[in-house]
Kinemage of the C-alpha trace (Angstrom):
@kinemage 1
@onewidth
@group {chain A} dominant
@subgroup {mainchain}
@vectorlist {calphas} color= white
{ca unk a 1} P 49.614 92.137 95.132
{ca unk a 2} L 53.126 93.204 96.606
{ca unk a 3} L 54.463 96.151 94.829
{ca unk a 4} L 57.860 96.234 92.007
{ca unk a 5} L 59.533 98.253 94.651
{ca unk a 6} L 59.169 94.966 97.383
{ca unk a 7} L 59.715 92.663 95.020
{ca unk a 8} L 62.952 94.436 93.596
{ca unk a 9} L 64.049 95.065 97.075
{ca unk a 10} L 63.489 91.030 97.746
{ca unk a 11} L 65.752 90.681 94.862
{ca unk a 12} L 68.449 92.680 96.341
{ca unk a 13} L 68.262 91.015 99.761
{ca unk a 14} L 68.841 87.649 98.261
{ca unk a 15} L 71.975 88.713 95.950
{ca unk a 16} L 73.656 89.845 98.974
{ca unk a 17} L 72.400 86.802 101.241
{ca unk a 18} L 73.896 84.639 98.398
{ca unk a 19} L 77.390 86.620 98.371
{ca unk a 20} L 77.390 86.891 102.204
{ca unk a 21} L 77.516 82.947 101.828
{ca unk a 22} L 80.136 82.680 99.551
{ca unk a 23} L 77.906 82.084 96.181
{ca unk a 24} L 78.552 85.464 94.540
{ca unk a 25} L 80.093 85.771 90.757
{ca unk a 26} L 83.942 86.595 91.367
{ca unk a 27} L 83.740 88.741 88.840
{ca unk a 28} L 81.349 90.794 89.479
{ca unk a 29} L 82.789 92.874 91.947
{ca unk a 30} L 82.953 96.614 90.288
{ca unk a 31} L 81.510 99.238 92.504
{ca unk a 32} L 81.356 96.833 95.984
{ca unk a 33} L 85.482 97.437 97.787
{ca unk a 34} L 86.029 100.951 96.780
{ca unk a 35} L 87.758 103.596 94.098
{ca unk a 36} L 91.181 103.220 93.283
{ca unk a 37} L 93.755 105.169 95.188
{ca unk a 38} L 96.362 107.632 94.597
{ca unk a 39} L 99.460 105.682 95.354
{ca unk a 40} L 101.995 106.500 92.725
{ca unk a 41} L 104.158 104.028 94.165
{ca unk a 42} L 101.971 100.903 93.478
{ca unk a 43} L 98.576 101.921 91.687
{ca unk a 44} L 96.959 99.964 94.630
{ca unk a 45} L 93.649 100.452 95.221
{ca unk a 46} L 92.688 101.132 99.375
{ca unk a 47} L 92.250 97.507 100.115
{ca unk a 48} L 95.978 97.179 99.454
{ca unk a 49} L 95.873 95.028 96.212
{ca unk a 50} L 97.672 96.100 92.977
{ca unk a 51} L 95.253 95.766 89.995
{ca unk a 52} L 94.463 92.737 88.641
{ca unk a 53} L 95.423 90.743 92.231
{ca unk a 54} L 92.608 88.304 93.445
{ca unk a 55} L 94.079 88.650 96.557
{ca unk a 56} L 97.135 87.931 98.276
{ca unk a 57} L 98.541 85.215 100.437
{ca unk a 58} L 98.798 85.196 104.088
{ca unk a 59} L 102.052 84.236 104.047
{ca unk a 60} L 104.470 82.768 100.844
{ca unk a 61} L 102.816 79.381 101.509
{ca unk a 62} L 99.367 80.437 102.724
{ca unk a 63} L 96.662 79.701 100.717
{ca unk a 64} L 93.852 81.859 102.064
{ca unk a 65} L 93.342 84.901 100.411
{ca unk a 66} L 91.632 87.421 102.628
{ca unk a 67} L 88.461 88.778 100.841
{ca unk a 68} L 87.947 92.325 99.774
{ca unk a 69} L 87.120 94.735 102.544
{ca unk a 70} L 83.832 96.191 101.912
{ca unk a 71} L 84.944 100.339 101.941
{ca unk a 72} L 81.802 101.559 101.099
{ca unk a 73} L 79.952 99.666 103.214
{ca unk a 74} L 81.262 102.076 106.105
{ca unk a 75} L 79.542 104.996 104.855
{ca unk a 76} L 80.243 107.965 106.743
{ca unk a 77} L 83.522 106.679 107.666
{ca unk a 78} L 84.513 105.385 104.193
{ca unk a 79} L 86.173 108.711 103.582
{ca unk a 80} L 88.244 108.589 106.378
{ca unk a 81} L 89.283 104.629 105.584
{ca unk a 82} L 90.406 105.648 101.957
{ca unk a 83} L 92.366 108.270 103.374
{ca unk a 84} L 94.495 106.607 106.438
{ca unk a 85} L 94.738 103.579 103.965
{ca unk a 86} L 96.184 105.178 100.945
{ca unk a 87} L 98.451 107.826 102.800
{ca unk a 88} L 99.310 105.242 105.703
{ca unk a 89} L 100.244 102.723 102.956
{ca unk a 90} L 98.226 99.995 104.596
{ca unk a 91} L 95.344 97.487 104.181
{ca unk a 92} L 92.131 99.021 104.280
{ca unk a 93} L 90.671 96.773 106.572
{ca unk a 94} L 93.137 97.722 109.264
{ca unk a 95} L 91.902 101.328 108.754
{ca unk a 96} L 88.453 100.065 108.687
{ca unk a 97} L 88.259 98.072 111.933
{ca unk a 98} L 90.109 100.745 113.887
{ca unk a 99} L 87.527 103.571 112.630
{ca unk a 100} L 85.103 101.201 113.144
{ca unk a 101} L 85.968 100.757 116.940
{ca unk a 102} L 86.415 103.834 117.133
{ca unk a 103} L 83.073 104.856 115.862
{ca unk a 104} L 81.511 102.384 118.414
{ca unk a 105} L 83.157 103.753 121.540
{ca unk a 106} L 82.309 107.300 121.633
{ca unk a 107} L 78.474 105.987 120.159
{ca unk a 108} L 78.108 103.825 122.932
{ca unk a 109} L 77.405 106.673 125.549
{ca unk a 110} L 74.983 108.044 122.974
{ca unk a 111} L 72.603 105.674 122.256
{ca unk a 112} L 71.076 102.207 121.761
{ca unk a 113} L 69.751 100.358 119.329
{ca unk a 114} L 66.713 98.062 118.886
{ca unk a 115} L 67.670 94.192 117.424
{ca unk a 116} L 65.401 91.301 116.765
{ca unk a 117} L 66.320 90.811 120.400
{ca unk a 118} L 65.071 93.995 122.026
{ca unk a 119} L 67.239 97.281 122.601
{ca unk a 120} L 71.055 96.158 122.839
{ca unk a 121} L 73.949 98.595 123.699
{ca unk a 122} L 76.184 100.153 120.176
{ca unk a 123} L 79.368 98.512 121.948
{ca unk a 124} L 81.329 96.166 119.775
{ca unk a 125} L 84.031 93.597 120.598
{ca unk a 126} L 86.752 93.684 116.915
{ca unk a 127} L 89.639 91.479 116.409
{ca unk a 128} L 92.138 92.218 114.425
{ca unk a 129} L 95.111 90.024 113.162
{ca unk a 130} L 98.118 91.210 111.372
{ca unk a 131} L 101.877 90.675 111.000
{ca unk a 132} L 104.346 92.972 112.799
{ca unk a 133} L 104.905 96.429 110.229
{ca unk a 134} L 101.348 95.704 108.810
{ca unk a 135} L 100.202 99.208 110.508
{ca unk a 136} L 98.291 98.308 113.036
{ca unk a 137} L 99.617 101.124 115.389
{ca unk a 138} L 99.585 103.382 112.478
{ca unk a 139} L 95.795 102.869 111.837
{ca unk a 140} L 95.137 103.031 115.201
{ca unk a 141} L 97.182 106.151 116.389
{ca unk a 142} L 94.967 107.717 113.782
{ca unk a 143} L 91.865 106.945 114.385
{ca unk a 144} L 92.139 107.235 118.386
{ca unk a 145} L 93.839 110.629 118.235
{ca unk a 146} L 90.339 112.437 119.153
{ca unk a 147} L 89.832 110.185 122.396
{ca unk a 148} L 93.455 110.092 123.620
{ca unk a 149} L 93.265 114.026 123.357
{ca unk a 150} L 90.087 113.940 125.383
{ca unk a 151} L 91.499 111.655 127.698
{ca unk a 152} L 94.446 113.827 128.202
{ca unk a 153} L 92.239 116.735 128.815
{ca unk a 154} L 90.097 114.849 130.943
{ca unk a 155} L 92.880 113.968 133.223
{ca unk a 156} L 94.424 117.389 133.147
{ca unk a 157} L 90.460 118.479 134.810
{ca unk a 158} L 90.333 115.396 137.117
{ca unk a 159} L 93.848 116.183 138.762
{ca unk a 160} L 92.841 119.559 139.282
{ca unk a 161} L 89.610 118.495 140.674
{ca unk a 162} L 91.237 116.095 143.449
{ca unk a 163} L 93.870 118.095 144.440
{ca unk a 164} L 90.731 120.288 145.396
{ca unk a 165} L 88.779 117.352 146.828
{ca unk a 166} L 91.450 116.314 149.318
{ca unk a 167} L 92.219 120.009 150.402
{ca unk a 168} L 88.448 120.228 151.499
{ca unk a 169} L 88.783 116.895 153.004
{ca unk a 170} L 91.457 117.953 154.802
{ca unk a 171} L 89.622 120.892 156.368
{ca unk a 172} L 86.278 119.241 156.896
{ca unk a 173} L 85.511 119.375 160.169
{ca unk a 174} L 83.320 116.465 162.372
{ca unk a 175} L 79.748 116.534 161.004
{ca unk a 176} L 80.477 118.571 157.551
{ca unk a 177} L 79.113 116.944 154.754
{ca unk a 178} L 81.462 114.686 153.032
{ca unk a 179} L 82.256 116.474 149.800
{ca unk a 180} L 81.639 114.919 146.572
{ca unk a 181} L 85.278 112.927 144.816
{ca unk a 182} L 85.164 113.693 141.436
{ca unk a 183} L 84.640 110.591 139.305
{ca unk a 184} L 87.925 109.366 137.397
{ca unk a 185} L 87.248 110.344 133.645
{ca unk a 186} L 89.631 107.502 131.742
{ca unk a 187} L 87.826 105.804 128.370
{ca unk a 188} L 90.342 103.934 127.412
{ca unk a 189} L 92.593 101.224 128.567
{ca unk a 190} L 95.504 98.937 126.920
{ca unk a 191} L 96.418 96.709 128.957
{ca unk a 192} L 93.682 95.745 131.615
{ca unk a 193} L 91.992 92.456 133.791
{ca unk a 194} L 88.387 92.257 134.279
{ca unk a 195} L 88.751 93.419 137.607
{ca unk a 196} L 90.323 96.327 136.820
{ca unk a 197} L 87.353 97.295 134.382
{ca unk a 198} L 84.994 96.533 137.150
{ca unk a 199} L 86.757 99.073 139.230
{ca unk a 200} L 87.057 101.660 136.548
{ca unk a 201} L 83.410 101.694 136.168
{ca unk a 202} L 82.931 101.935 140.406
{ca unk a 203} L 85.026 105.307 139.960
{ca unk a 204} L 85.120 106.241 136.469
{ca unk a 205} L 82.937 106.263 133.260
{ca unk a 206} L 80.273 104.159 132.644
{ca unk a 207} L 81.449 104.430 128.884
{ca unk a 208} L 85.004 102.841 128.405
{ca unk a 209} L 87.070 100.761 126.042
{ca unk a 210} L 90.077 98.459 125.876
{ca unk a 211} L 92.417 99.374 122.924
{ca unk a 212} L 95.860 97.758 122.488
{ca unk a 213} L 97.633 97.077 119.194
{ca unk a 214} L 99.435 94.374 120.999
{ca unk a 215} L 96.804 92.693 122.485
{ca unk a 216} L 99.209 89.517 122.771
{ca unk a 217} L 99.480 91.426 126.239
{ca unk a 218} L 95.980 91.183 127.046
{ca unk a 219} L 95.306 87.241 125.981
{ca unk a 220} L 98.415 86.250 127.698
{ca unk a 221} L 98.535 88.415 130.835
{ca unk a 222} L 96.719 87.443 134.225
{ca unk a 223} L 93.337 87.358 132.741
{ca unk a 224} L 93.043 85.830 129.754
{ca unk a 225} L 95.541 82.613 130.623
{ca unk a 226} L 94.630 79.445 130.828
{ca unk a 227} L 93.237 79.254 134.481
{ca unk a 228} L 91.283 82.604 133.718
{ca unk a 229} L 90.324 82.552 130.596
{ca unk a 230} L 86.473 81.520 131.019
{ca unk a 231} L 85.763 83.751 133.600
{ca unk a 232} L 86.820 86.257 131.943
{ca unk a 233} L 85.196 85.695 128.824
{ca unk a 234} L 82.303 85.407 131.006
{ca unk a 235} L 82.385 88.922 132.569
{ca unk a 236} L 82.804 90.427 128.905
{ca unk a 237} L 79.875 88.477 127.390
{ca unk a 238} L 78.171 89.877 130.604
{ca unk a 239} L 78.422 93.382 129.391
{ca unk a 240} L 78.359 92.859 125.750
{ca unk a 241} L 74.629 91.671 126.406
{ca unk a 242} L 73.590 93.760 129.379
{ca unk a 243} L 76.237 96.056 130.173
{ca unk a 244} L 76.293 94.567 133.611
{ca unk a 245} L 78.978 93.535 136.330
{ca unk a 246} L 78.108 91.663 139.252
{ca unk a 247} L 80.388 89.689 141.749
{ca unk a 248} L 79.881 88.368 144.797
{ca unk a 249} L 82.841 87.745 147.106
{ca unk a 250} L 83.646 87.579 150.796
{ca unk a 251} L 86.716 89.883 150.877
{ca unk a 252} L 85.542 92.526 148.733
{ca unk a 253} L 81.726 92.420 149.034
{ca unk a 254} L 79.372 92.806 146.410
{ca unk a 255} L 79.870 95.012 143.345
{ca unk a 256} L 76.298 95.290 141.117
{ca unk a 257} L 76.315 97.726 138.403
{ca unk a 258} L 73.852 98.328 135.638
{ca unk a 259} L 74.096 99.809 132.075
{ca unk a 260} L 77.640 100.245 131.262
{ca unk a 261} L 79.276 100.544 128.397
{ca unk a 262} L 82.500 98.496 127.010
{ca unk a 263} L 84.178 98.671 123.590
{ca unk a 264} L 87.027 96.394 122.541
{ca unk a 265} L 89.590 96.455 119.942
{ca unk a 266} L 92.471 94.127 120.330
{ca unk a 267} L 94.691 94.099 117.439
{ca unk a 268} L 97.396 90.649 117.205
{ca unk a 269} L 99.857 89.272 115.635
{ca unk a 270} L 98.493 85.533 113.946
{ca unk a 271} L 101.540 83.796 116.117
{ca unk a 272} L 100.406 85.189 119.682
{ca unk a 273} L 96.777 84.723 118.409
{ca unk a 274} L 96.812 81.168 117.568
{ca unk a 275} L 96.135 79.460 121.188
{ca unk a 276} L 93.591 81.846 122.512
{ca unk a 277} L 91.331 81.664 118.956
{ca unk a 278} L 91.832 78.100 118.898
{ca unk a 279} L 90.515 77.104 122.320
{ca unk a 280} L 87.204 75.577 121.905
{ca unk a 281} L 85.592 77.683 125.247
{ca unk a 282} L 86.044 80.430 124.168
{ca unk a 283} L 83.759 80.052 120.509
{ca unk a 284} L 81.586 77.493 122.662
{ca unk a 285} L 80.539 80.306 125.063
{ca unk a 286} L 80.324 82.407 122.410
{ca unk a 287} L 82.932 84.604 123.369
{ca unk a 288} L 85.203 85.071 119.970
{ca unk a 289} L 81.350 85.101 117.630
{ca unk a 290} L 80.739 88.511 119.302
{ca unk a 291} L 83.721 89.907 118.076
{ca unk a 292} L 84.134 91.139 114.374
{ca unk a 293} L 87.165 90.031 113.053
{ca unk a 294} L 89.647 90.831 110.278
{ca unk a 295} L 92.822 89.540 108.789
{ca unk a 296} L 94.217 91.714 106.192
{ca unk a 297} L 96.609 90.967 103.706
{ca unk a 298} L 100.146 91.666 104.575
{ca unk a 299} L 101.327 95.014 103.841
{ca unk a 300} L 103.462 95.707 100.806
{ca unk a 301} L 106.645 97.057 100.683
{ca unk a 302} L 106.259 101.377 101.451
{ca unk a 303} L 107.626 104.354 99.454
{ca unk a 304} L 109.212 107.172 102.032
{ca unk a 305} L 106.393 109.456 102.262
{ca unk a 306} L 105.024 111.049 105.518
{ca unk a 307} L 101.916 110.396 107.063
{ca unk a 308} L 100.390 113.579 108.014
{ca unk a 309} L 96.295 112.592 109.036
{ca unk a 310} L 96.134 115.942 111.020
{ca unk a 311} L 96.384 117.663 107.392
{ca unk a 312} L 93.911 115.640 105.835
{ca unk a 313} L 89.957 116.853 105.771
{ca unk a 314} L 88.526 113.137 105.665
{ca unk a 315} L 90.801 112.151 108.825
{ca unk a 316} L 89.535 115.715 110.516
{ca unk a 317} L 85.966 115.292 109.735
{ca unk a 318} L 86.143 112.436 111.918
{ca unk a 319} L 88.155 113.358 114.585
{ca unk a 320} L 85.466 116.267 114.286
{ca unk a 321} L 82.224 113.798 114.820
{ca unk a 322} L 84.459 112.175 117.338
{ca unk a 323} L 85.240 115.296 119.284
{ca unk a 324} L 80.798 116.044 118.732
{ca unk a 325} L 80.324 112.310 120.502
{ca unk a 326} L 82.316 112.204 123.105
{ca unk a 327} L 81.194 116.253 124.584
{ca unk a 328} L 77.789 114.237 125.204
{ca unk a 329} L 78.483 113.984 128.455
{ca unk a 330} L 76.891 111.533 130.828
{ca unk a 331} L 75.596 113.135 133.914
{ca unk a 332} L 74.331 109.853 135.472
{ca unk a 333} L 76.614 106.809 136.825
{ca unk a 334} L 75.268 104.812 133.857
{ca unk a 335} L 73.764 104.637 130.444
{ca unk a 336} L 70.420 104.177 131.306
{ca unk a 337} L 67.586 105.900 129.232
{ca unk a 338} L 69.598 106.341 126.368
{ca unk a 339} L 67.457 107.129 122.948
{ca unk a 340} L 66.872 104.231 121.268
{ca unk a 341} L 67.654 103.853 117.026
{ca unk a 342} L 64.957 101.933 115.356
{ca unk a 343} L 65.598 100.575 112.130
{ca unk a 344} L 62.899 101.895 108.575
{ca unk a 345} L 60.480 99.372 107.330
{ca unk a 346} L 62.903 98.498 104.770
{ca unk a 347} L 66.230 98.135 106.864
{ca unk a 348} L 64.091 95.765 109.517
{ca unk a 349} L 62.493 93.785 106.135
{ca unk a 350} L 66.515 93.438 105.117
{ca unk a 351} L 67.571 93.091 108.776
{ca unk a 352} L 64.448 89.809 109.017
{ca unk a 353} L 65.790 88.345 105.497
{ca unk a 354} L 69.579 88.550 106.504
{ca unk a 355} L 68.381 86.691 109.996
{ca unk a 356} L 66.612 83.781 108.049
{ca unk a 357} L 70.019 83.187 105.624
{ca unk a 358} L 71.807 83.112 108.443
{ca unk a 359} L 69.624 80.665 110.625
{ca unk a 360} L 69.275 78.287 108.051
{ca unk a 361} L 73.312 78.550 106.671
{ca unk a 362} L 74.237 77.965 110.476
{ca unk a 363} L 72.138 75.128 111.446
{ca unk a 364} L 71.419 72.960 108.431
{ca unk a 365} L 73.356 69.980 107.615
{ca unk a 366} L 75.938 71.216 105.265
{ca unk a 367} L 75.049 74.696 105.648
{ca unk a 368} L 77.913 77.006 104.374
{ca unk a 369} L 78.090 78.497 108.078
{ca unk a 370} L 77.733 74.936 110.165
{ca unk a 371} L 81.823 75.052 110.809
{ca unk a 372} L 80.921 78.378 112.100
{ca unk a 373} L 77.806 77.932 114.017
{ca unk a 374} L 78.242 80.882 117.317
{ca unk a 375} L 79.249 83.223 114.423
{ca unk a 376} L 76.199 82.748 112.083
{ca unk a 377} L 73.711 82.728 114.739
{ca unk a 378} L 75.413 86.084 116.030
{ca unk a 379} L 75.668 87.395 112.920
{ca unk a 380} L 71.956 89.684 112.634
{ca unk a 381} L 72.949 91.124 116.190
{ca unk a 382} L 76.214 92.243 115.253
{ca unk a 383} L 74.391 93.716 111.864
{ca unk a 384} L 72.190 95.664 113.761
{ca unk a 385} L 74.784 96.848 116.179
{ca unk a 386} L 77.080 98.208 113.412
{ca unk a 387} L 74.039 99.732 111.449
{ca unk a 388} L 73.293 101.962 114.756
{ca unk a 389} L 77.239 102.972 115.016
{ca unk a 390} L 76.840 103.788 111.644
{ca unk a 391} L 73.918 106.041 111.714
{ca unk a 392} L 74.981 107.511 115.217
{ca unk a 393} L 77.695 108.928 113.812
{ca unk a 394} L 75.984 110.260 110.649
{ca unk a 395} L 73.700 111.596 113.381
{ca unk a 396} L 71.080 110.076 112.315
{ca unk a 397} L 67.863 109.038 114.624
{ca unk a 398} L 67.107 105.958 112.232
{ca unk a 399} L 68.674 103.009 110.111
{ca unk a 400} L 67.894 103.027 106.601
{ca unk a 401} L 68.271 100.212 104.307
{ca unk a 402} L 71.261 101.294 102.410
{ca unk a 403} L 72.906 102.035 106.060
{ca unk a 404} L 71.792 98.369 106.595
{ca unk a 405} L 72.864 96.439 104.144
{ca unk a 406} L 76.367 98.229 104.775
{ca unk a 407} L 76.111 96.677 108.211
{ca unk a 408} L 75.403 93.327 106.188
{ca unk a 409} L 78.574 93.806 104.341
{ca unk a 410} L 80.958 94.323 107.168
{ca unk a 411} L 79.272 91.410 109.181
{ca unk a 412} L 79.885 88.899 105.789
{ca unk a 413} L 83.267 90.093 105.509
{ca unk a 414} L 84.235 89.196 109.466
{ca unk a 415} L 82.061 85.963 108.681
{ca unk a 416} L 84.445 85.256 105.563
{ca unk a 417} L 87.347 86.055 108.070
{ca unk a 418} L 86.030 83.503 110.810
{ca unk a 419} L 85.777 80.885 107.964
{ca unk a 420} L 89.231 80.923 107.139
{ca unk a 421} L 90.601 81.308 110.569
{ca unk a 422} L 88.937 77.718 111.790
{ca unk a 423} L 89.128 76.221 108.656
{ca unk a 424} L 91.740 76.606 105.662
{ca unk a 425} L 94.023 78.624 107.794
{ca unk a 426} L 94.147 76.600 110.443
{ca unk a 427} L 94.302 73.621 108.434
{ca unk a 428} L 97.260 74.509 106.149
{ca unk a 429} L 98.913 75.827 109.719
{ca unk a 430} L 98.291 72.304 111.089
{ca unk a 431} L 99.954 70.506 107.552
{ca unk a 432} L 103.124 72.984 107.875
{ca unk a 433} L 103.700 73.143 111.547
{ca unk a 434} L 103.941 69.042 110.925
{ca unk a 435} L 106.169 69.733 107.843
{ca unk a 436} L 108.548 71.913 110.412
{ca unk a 437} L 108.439 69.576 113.472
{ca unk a 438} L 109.250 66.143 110.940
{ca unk a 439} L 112.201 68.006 109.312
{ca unk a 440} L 113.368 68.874 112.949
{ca unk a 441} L 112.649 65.413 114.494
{ca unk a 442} L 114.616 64.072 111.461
{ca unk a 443} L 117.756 65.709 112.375
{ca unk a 444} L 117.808 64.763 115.814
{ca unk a 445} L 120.099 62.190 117.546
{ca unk a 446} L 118.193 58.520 116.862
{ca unk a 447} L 114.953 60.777 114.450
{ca unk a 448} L 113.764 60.828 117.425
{ca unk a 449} L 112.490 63.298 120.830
{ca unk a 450} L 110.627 63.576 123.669
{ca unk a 451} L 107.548 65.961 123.497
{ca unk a 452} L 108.829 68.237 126.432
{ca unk a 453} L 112.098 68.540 124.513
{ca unk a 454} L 109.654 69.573 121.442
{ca unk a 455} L 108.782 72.360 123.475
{ca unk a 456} L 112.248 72.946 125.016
{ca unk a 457} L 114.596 73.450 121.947
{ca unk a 458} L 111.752 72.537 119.012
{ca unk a 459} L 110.831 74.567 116.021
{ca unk a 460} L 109.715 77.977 117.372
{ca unk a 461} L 106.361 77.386 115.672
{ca unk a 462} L 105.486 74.696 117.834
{ca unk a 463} L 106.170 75.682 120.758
{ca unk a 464} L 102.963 75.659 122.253
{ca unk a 465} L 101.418 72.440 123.545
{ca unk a 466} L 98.092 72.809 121.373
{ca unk a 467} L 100.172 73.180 118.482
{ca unk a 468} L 102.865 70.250 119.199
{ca unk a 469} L 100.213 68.166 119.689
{ca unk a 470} L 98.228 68.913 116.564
{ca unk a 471} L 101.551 68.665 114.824
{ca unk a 472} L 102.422 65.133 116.354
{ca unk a 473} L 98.184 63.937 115.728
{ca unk a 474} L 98.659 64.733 111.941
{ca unk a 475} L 102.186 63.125 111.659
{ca unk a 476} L 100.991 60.293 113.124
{ca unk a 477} L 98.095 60.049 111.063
{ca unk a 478} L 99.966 60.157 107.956
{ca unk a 479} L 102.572 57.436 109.117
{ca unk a 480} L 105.636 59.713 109.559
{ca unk a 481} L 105.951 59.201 112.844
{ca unk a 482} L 106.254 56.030 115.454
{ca unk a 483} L 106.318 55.880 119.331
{ca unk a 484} L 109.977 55.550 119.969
{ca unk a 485} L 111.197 52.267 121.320
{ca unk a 486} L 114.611 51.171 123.590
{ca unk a 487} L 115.940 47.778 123.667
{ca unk a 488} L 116.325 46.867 127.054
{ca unk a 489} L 119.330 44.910 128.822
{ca unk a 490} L 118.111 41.469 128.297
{ca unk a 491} L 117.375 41.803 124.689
{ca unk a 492} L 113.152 42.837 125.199
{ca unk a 493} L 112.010 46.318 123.831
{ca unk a 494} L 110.191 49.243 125.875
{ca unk a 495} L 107.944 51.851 124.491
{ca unk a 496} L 109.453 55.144 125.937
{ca unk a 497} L 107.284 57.446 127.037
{ca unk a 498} L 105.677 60.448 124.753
{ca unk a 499} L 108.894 60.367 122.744
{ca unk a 500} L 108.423 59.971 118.919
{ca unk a 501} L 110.456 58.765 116.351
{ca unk a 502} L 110.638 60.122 112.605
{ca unk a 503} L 110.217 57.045 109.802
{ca unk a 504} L 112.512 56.367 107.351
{ca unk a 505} L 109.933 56.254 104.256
């Protein structure tokens, strides 16, 4: 007979499957998002909300309210996320994801850790998307400053070391051994193309990561347009899974490299995000269901009160651990051999429960995740990827189940995040953007325009051809809009083409 303990530990496993898709009790939420905080200003507690809110708006029409951000859940870097959300006046999910990332990047050199899938790298690809003044650069000045100090450092060394490196080339005389060019030591990057990772790894770190807080630079740059887009979505999947880069081309030969390391963090505002998360190729090739995501609420209106993280002991614990991870230097050109984290009996029995919600919420008929389906069938990965950053940075050899089910949390909470994002966000965005472009095409000469003029001199909002068009589908659809027609010289009518006309009713 199974023990109380198992069976009690079942229970708990299937109360937070059953909240992680979207069947909790609203009200019973005590204990799960954190302790108040110390604002005097507002009485907010770290996830931003006054007490009392059930969560505010996106915007003063949005509907979607985005869910509690599961503080605790980070464990040893929940300290850290009270401390740069209350004294940075900002959501605590934008502190969260940025520690987070953080977290992951100077892990990722450290270790690996062993999924349902076999042993996967700690990496992690986060997304987050909030308005201009929400504190994104705030949140993430903070929680880079460590890295950006070793960077500096780093590059103070590596300048030395060339200069030194091209004097003794200078002198070397026929038949000398070449000497050895010291490897560039860079870790992060803001602004960057695939192939420009691909060469940072050929002479830098095998360890790196892309960190912007205006990633609107990265989706709309060189890489990441149109044209691009797949192939590089391609190359990152590539070394999300393996850490590998190969490429194959005539002029530049063949570049093969194993076991590297990449981190992400792009941080957007939801206007320069909307094309990019709503093109179908990049969820189909699973390219946005490896990322977690977030959307915080915006931020509220700030008291004048310095932030000051370089006087605060939570903040400097972390930059402490940071500082710890990052001296692990690797002597090799990769991140082979790294020690693996296994997960206890207990975290793998949560870790195999979590997996079987998720399978059968993603790929049943009317299963709360089928709009979702990449991101649900992603989701156990991206748990056990977030457990081991977790426990790597509370140096720890081995998940446990509370460390776990933390992991559980965040993933549900980016889950919640892609829910909204493909479906009640982007609906109600689709209903106003037609509200906007019908008011507009109602005040033009004749209610009516062509759809490059739409683009031209139309509603900001809609400037964008996926979003014009899913403007002029839903107008149409109601009836509020007609194919504009011309009478022609001899008294017959034309159909001109893609111009629309605004009804009278």
């Amino acid at each position: 007979m199974r023990s109380e303990q198992a069976k009690r530990e079942d229970s708990r496993l299937d109360d937070l499957a059953d909240e992680l898709l979207g069947r909790r009790n609203p009200e019973d939420t005590e204990g799960r998002h954190g302790r108040q905080g110390d604002n005097p200003h507002e009485s907010r507690d770290s996830t931003g909300r006054q007490p009392g809110d059930t969560g505010r708006q996106t915007s003063d029409t949005q509907p979607f309210a985005p869910p509690d951000y599961p503080i605790d859940a980070l464990g040893p870097l929940a300290a850290a996320c009270r401390a740069i959300a209350d004294e940075g006046q900002l959501d605590a999910a934008m502190a969260g994801q940025c520690l987070l990332s953080v977290a992951a990047l100077v892990a990722q050199q450290c270790a690996d850790v062993r999924t349902m899938e076999g042993i996967k790298p700690l990496s992690l690809y986060m997304l987050t998307v909030g308005e201009s003044g929400d504190g994104k650069s705030t949140a993430e000045n903070a929680a880079l400053a460590p890295v950006r100090e070793f960077q500096r450092e780093g590059a103070r060394i590596y300048a030395e070391e060339l200069h030194r490196f091209e004097a003794e080339m200078s002198l070397r005389k026929k038949g000398q051994e070449r000497p050895i060019k010291p490897r560039e030591p860079y870790i992060i990057a803001t602004d960057c193309t695939v192939e420009g990772i691909r060469r940072g790894y050929v002479e830098g770190r095998p360890s790196q990561g892309v960190f912007t807080s205006e990633a609107a630079v990265m989706l709309s740059g060189y890489g990441m347009n149109a044209d691009n887009r797949g192939k590089s979505a391609g190359a990152f999947n590539s070394l999300w899974d393996r850490g590998e880069v190969s490429v194959a081309r005539g002029t530049a030969g063949r570049i093969q490299l194993y076991d590297r390391r990449l981190s992400l963090h792009w941080l957007i505002q939801p206007e320069a995000a909307t094309e990019s998360l709503s093109d179908p190729l990049l969820s189909s090739i699973g390219f946005w269901p490896r990322f977690l995501a977030a959307w915080p609420s915006p931020a509220r209106p700030r008291i004048a009160k310095p932030f000051k993280p370089a006087e605060n002991p939570d903040v400097l614990n972390f930059w402490s651990r940071c500082r710890s991870l990052l001296n692990n230097h690797l002597l090799t050109e990769d991140c082979s051999g790294l020690p693996v984290i296994e997960s206890s009996p207990s975290a793998h029995a949560l870790a195999s429960r979590f997996f079987e919600r998720m399978e059968q919420a993603s790929k049943t008929s009317g299963g709360v995740l089928a709009p979702i389906r990449p991101f649900g069938i992603r989701a156990t990965e991206l748990m056990f990827r977030v457990a081991g950053v977790l426990a790597c940075f509370d140096d720890k050899t081995e998940i446990d189940a509370d460390t776990m089910r933390g992991a559980a949390e965040l993933v549900g909470y980016s889950l919640e995040i892609w829910s909204g994002i493909f479906g009640e966000r982007f609906e109600h965005d689709s209903r106003n953007d037609a509200d906007i472009l019908f008011a507009w095409l109602a005040r033009q000469p004749g209610r009516q325009a062509s759809e490059r003029t739409m683009l031209r001199i139309g509603p900001k909002s809609i400037r964008s051809r996926s979003r014009r068009d899913t403007a002029l589908a839903t107008l149409e659809s109601q009836g509020r809009i007609t194919p504009a027609i011309e009478q022609m010289p001899d008294g017959g009518f034309r159909t001109l083409s893609n111009t629309w006309r605004a009804s009278n009713a």
